[in-house]
N, CA, C and O of each residue as an XYZ file, in Angstrom:
628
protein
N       0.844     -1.171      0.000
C       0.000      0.000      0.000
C       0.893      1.240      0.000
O       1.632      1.651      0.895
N       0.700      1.639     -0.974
C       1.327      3.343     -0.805
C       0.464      4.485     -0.444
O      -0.741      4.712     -0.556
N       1.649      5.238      0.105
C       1.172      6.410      1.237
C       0.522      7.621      0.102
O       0.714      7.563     -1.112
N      -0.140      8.518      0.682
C      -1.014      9.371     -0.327
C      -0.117     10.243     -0.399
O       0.872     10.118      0.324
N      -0.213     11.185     -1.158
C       0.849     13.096     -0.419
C      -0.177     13.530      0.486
O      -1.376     13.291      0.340
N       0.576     14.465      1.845
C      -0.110     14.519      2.495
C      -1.352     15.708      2.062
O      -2.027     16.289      2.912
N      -1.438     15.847      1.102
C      -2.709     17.052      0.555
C      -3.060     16.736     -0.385
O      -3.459     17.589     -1.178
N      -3.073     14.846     -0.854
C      -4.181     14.708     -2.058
C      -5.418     14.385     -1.223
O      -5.610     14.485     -0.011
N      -6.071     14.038     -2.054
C      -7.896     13.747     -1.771
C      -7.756     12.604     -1.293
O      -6.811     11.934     -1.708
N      -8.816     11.943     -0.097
C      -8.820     10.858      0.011
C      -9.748     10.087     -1.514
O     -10.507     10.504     -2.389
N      -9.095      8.724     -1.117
C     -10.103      8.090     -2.417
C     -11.605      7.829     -1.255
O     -11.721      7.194     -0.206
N     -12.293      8.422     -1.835
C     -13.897      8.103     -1.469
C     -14.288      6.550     -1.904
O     -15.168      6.071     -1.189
N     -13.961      5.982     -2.587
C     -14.612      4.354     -2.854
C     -13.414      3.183     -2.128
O     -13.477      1.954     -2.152
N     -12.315      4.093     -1.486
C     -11.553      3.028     -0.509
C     -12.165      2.468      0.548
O     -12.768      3.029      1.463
N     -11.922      1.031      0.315
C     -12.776      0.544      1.785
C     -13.033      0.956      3.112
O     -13.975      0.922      3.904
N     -11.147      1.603      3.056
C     -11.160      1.783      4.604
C     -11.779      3.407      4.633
O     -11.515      4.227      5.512
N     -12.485      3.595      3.685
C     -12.811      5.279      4.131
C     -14.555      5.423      4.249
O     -15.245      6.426      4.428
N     -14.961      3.893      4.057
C     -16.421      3.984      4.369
C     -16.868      3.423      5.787
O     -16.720      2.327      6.327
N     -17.632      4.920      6.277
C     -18.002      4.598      7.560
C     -19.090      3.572      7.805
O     -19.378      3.242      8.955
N     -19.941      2.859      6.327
C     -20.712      1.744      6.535
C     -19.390      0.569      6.690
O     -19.449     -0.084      7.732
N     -18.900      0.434      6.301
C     -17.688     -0.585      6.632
C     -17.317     -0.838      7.923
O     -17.526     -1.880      8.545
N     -16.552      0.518      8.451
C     -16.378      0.929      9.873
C     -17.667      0.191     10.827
O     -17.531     -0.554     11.798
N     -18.589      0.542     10.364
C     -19.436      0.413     11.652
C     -20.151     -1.395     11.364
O     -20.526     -2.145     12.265
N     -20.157     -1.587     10.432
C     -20.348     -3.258      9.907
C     -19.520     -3.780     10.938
O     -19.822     -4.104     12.086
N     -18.350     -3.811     10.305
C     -16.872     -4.530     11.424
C     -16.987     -4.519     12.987
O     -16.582     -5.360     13.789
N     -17.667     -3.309     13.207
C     -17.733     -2.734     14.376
C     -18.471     -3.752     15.222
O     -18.111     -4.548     16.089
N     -19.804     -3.398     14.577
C     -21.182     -4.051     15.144
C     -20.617     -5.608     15.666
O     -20.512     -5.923     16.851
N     -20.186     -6.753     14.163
C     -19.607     -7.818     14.719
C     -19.142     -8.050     15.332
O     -19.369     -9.105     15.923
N     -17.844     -7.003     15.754
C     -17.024     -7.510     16.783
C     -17.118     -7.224     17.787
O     -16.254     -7.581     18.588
N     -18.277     -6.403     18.219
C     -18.432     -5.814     19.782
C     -19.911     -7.034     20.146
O     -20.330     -7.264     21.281
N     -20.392     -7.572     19.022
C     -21.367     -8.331     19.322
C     -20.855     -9.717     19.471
O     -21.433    -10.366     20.342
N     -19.921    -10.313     18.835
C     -19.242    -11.371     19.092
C     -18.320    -11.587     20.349
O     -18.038    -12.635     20.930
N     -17.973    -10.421     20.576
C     -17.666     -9.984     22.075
C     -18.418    -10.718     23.443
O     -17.822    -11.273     24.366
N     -20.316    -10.508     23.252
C     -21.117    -10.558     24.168
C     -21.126    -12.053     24.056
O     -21.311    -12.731     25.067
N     -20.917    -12.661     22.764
C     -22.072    -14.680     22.637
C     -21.260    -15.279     23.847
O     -21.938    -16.023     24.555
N     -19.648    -15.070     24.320
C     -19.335    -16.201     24.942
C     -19.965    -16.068     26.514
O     -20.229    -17.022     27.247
N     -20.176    -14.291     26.908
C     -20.230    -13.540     28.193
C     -22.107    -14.111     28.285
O     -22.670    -14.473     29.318
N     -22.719    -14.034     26.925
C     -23.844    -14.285     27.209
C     -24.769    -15.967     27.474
O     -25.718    -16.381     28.139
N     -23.858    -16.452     26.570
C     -23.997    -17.924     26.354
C     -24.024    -18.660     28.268
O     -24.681    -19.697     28.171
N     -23.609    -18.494     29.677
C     -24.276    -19.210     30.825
C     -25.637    -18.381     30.568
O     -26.530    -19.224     30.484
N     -26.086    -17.298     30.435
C     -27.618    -17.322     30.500
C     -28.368    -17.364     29.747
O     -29.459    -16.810     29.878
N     -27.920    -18.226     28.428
C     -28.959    -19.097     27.720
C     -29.322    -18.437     26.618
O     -29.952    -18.908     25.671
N     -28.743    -16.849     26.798
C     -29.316    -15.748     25.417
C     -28.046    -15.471     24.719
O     -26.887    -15.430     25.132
N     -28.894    -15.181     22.823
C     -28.065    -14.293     22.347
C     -28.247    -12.977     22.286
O     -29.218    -12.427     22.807
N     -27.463    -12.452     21.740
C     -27.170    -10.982     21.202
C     -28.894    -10.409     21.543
O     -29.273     -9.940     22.616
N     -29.695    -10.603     20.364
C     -30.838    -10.455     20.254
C     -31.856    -10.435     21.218
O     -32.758     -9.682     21.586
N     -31.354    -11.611     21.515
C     -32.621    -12.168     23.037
C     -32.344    -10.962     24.317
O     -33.169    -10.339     24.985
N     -30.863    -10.932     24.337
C     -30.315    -10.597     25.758
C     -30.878     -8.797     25.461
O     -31.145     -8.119     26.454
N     -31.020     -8.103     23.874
C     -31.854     -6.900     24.286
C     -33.158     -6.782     24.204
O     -33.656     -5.701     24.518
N     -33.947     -7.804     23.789
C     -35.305     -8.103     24.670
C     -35.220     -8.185     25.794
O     -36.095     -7.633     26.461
N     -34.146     -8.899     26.468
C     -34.499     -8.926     27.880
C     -34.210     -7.316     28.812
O     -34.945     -6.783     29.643
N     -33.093     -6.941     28.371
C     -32.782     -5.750     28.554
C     -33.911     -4.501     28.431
O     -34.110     -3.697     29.342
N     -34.596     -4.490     27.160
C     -35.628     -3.645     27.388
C     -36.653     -4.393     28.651
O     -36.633     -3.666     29.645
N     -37.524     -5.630     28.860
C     -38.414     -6.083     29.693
C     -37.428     -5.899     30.816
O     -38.085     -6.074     31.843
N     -36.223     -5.642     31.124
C     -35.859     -5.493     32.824
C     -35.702     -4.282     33.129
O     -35.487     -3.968     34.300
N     -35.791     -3.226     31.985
C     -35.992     -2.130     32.295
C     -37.498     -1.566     32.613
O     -37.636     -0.665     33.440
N     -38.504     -2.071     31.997
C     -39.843     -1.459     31.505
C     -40.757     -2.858     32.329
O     -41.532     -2.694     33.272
N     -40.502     -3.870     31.846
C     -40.965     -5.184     32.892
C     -42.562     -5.962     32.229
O     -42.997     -7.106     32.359
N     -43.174     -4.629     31.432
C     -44.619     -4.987     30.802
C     -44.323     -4.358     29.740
O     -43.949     -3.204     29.945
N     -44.366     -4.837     28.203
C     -44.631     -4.165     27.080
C     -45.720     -4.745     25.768
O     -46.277     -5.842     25.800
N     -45.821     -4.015     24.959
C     -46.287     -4.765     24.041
C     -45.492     -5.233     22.744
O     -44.557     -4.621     22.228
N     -45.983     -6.306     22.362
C     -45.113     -6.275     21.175
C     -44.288     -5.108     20.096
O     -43.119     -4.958     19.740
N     -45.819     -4.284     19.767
C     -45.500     -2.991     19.634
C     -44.719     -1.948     19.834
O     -44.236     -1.196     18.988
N     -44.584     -1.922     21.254
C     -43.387     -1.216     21.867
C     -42.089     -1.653     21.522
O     -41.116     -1.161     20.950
N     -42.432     -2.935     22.149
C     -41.237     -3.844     22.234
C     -40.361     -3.683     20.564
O     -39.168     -3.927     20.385
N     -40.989     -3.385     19.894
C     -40.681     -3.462     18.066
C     -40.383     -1.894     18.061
O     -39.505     -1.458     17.317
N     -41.000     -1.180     18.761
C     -40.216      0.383     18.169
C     -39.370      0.505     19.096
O     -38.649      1.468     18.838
N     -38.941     -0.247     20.558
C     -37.710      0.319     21.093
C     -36.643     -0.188     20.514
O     -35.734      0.499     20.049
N     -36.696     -1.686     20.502
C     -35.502     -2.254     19.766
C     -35.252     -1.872     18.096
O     -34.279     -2.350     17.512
N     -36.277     -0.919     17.355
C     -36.222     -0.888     16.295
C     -35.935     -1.631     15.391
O     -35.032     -1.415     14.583
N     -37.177     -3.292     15.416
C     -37.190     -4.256     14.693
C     -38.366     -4.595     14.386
O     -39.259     -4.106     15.078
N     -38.768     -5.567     13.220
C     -40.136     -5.597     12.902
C     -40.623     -6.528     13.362
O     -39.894     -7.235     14.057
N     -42.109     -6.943     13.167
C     -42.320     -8.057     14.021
C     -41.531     -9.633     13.179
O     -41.151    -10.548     13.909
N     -41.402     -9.726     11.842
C     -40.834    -10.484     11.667
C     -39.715    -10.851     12.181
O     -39.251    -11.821     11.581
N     -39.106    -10.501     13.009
C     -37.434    -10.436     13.179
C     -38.175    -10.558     15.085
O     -37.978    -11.647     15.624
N     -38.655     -9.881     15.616
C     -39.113     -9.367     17.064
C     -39.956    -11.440     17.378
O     -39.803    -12.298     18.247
N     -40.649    -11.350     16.287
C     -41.483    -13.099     17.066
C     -40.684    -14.401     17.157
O     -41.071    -15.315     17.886
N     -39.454    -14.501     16.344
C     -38.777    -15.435     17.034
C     -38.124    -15.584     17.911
O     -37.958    -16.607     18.575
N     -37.503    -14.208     18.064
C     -37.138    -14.202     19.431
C     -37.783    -14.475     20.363
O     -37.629    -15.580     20.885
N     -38.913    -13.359     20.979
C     -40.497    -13.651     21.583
C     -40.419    -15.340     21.990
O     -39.852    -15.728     23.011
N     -41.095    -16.268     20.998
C     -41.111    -17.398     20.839
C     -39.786    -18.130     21.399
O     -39.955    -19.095     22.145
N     -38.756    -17.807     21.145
C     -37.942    -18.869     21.695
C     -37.681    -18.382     23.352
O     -37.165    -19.160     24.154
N     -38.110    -16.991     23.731
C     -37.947    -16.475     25.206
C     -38.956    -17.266     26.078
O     -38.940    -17.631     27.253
N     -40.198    -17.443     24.644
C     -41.476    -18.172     25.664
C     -40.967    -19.426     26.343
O     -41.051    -19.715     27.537
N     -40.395    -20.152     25.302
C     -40.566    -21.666     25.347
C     -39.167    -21.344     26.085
O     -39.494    -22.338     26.733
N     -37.955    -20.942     26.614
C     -37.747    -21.179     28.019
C     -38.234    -20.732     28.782
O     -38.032    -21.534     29.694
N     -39.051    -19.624     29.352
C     -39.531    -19.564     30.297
C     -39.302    -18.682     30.603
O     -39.753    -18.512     31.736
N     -38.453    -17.320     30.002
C     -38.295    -16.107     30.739
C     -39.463    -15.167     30.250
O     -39.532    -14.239     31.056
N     -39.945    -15.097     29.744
C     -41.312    -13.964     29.142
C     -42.519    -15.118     28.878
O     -42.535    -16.303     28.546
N     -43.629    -13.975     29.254
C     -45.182    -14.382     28.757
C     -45.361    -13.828     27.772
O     -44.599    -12.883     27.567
N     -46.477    -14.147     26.655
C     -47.249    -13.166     25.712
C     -48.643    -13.606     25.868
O     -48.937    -14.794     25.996
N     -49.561    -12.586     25.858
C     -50.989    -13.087     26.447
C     -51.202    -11.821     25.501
O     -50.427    -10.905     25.227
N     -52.628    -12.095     25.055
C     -53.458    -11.197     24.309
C     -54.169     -9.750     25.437
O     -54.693    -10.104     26.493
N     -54.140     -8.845     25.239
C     -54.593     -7.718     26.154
C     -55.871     -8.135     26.059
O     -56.396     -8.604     25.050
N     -56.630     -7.873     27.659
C     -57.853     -8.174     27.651
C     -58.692     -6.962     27.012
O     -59.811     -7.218     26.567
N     -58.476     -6.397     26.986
C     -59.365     -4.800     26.368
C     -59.459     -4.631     24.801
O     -60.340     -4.087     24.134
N     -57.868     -5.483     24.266
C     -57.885     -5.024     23.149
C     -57.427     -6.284     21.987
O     -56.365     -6.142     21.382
N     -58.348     -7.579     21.713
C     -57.776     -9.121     21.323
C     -56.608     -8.465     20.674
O     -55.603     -9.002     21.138
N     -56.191     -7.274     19.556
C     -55.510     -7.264     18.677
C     -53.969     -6.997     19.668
O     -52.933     -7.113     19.012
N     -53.882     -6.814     20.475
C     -52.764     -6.217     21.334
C     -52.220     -7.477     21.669
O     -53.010     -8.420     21.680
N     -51.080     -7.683     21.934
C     -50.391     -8.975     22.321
C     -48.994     -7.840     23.528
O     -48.169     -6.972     23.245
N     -49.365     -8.430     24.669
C     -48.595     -8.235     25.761
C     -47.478     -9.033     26.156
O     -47.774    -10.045     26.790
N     -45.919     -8.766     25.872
C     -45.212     -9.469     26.620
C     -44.558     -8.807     28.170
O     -44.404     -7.589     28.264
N     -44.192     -9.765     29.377
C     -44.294     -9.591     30.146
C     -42.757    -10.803     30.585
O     -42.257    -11.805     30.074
N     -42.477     -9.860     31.916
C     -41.498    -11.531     32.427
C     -41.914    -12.371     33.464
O     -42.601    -12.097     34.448
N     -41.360    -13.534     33.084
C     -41.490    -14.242     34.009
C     -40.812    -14.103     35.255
O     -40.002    -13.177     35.225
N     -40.895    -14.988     36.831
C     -39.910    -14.653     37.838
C     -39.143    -15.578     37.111
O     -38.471    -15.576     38.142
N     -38.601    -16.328     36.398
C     -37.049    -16.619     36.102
C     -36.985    -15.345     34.883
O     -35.886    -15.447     34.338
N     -37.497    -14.601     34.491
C     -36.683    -14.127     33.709
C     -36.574    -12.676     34.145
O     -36.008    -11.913     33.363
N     -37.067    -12.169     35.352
C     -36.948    -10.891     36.098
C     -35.048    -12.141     36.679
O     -33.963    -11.910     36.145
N     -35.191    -12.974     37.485
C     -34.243    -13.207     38.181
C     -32.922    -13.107     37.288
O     -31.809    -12.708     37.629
N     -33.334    -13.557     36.118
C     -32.071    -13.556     35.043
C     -31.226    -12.247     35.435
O     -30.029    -12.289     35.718
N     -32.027    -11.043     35.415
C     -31.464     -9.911     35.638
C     -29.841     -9.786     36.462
O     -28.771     -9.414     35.980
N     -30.116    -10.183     37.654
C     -29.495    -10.332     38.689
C     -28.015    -11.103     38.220
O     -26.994    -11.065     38.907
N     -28.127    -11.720     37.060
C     -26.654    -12.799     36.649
C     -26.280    -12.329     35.577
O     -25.165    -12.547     35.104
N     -27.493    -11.350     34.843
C     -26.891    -10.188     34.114
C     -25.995     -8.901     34.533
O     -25.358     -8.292     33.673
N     -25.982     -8.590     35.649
C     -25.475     -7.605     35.668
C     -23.785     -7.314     35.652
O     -23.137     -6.268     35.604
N     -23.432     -8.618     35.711
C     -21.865     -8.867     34.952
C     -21.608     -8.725     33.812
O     -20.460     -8.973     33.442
N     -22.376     -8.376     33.084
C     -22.088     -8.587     31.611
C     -21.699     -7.588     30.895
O     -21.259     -7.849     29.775
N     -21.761     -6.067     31.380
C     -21.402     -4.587     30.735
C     -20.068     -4.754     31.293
O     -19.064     -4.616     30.594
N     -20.011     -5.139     32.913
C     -18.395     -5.059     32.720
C     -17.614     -6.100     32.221
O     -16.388     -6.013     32.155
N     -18.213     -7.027     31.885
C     -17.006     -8.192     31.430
C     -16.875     -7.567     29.997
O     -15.789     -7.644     29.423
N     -18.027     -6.902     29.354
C     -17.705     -6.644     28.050
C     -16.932     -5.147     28.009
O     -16.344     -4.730     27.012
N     -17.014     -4.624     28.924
C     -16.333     -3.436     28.970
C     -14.893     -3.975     29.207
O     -13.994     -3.489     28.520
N     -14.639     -4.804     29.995
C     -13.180     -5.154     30.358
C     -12.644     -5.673     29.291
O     -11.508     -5.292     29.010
N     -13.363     -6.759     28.338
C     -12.503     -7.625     26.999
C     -12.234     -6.614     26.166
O     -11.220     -6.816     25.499
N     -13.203     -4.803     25.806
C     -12.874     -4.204     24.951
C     -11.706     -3.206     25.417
O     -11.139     -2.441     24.637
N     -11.390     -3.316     26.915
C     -10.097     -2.405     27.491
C     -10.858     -0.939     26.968
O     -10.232     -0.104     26.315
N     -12.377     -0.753     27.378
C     -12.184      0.639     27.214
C     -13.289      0.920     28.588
O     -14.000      0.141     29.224
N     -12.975      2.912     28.731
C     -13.402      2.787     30.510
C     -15.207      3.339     29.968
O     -15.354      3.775     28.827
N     -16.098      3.263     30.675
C     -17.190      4.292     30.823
C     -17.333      5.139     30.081
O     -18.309      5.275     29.342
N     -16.098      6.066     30.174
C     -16.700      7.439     29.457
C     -16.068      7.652     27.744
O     -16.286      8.614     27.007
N     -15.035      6.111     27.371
C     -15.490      6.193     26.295
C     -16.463      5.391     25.791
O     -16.691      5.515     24.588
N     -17.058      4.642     26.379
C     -18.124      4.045     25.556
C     -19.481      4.728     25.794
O     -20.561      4.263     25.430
N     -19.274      6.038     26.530
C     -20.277      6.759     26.565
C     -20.321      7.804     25.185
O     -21.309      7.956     24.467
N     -19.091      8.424     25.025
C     -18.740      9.117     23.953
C     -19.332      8.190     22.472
O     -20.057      8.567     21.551
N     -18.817      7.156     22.674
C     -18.566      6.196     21.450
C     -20.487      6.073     21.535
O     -20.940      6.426     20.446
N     -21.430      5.738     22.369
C     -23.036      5.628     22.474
C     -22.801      6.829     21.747
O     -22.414      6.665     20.590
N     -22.979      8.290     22.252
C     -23.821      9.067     21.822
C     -23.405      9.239     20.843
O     -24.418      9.409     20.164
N     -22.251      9.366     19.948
C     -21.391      9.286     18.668
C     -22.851      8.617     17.621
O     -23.747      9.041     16.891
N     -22.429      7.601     18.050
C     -23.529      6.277     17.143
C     -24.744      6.544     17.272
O     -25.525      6.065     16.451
N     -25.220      7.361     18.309
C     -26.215      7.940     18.389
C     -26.985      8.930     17.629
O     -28.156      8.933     17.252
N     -25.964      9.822     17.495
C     -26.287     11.128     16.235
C     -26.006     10.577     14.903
O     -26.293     11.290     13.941
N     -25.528      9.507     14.709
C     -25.538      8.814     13.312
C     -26.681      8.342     12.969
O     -27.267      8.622     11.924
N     -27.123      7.485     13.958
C     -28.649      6.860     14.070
C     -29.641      8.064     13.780
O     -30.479      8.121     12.880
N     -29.364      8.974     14.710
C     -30.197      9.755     14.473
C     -30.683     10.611     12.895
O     -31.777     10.693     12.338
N     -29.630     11.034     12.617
C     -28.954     11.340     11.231
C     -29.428     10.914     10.218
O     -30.021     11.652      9.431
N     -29.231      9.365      9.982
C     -30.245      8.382      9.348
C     -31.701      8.487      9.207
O     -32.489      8.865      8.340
N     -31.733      8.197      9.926
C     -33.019      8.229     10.301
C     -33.952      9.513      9.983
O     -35.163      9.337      9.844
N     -33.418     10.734      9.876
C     -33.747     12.078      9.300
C     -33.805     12.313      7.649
O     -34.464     12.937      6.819
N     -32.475     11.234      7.742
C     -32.115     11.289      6.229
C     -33.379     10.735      5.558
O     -33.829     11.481      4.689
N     -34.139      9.449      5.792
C     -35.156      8.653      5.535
C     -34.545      7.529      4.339
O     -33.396      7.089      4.337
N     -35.520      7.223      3.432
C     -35.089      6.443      2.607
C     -34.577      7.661      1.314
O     -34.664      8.875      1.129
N     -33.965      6.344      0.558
C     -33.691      6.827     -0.854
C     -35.160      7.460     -1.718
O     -36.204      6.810     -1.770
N     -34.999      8.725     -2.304
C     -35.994      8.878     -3.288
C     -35.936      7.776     -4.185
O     -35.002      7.040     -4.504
N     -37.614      7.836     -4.662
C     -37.840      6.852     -5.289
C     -38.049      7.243     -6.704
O     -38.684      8.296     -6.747
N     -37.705      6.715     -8.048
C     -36.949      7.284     -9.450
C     -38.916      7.204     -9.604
O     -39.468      7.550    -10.649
């Protein structure tokens, strides 16, 4: 690889200069990080921020549950489903409203909590970084998200 002069242009179609790249790589490896830390309590990646939202909030609806994690229900019911069938969450139809579907935790999956709470620092410790940069590094990813999300989709031709 040769070095640029230090006052040409970057190349814009170099791999290493796309921040979808950057944050691809990223995502994997801070998530591959969690499977081994998460794997004694039975969840992955996915599951463990379902559970994370229900140990924060404790009653939601699917609904919710799909705009906090910002996933659809296709992607949101297998998870759901495989949380049922061990035993850490309910889903019961709202009595007021058949179309509403309520998930809720179970006491093993409120208790899960409690064997969770090792898990920010073990993952904070394997990435050797302290609090306040992965606070920086949140809200960073944050205004990107946000950003996006403003941006909307592509016009349509």
């Amino acid at each position: 690889m040769t070095a640029a002069a230090p006052d040409a242009e970057p190349d814009l179609l170099a791999l290493d200069q796309q921040v979808c790249f950057a944050l691809a790589v990223a995502a994997r490896s801070v998530i591959g990080l969690y499977r081994p830390v998460l794997e004694p309590l039975g969840l992955t990646h996915p599951q463990y921020l379902v559970m994370l939202a229900l140990w924060q909030h404790r009653r939601l609806t699917v609904k919710e549950l799909g705009a906090l994690l910002q996933l659809d229900s296709g992607t949101l019911s297998p998870l759901l489903k495989r949380l049922v069938s061990t035993g850490l969450v309910t889903k019961t139809r709202d009595g007021r409203d058949e179309r509403v579907v309520v998930v809720e935790l179970t006491e093993a999956g409120a208790g899960l909590r409690e064997q969770a709470l090792e898990v920010p620092r073990t993952v904070m410790a394997r990435l050797g970084m302290d609090v306040g940069d992965l606070v920086a590094l949140r809200d960073s990813l944050s205004a990107v998200i946000a950003a996006a999300l403003a941006a909307g989709p592509p016009p349509q031709d």
